[in-house]
N, C-alpha and C positions, 0 to 999 in steps of 0.2 A: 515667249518673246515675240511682239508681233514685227514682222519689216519694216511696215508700214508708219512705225512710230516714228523712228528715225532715218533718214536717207544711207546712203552706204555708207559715204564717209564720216557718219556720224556715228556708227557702228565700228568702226574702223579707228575711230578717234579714239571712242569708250573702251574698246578692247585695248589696243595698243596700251592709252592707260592704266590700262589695271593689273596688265602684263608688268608693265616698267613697274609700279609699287610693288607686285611680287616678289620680281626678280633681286630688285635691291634692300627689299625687307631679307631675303633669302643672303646675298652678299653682307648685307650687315650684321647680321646674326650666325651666320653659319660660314661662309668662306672668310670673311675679315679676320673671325675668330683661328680660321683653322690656319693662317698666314700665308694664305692663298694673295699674290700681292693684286694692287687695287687697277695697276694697268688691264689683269684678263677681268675684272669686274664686269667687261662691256660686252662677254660671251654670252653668261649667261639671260642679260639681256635681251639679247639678239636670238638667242635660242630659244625666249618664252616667246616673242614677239612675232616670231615666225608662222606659229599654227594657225597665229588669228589672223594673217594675211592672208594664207593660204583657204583656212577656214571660213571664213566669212564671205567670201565670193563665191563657196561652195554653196554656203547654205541660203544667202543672199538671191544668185541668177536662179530662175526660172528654169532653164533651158538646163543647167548644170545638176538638176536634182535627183537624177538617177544616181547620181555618185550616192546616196544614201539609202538602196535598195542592197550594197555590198553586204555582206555580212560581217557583223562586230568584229569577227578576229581580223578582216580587211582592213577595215578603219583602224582599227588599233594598232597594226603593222603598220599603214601608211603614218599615222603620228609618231610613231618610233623612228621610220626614215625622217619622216622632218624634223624631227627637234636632234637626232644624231649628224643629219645631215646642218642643220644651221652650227649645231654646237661644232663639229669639224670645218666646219667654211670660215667661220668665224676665228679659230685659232689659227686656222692656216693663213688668212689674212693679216691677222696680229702679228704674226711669226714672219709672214713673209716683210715688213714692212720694218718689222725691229732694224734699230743700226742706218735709214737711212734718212733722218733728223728733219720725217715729217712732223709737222704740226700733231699732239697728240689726237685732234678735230676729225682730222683726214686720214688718219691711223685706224679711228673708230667707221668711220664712214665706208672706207676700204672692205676694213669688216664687216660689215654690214652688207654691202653688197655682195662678197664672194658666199656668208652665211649663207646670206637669201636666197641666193641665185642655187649654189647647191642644194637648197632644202627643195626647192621648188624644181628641180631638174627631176630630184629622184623621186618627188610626190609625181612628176607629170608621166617619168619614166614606169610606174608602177599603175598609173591613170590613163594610158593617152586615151582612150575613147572618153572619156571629161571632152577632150581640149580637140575634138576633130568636128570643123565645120558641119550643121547640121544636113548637107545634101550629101556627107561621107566622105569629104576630101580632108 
């Protein structure tokens, strides 16, 4: 895949994409079936959707590319924190928000944000030399 084909957010578009067809090929066939109800459908969503956000600015910036000198079992662990940590941000959003007769829109949205934000806390928490200005501050 070269960068150069597409800009970030075009990367970011395509990924996001094909995450969301996953995720609800995945819901359609395997949690719908298991009577898992359609409200938490939006987790595992939010859970595929995470790595590629995370992901792709990793593999995208220039400047960010030492993060891929880590060794496999690193990276491997870091993607186990992100998609546990979206998938528990995610519920706890849902959960926290049940009972108080928002829009199901801002329900999802909610979720979305507390996923990401915890996926990405504990990717940066396990990362911070990634995310430290280049003159070490």
């Amino acid at each position: 895949m070269d960068k150069e084909t597409l800009p970030r957010w075009g990367w970011l578009l395509l990924g996001l994409f094909a995450m969301a067809v996953v995720a609800n090929t995945f819901n359609l066939f395997v949690l719908g079936p298991a009577g898992v109800p359609e409200r938490y459908h939006v987790v595992t969503v939010i859970t595929s959707m995470a790595p590629v956000l995370i992901y792709i600015g990793l593999w995208y910036d220039d400047d960010r590319q030492q993060y891929w000198d880590h060794s496999r079992e690193h990276i491997v662990g870091d993607l186990v924190f992100v998609i546990t940590g979206a998938a528990i941000g995610a519920g706890m959003g849902l959960v926290a928000t049940e009972g108080l007769g928002l829009p199901p829109f801002v329900e999802d949205v909610i979720a979305m944000a507390v996923g990401f934000m915890l996926s990405w806390g504990l990717f940066w928490w396990r990362n911070t030399e990634i995310y430290r200005d280049l003159d070490g501050r």
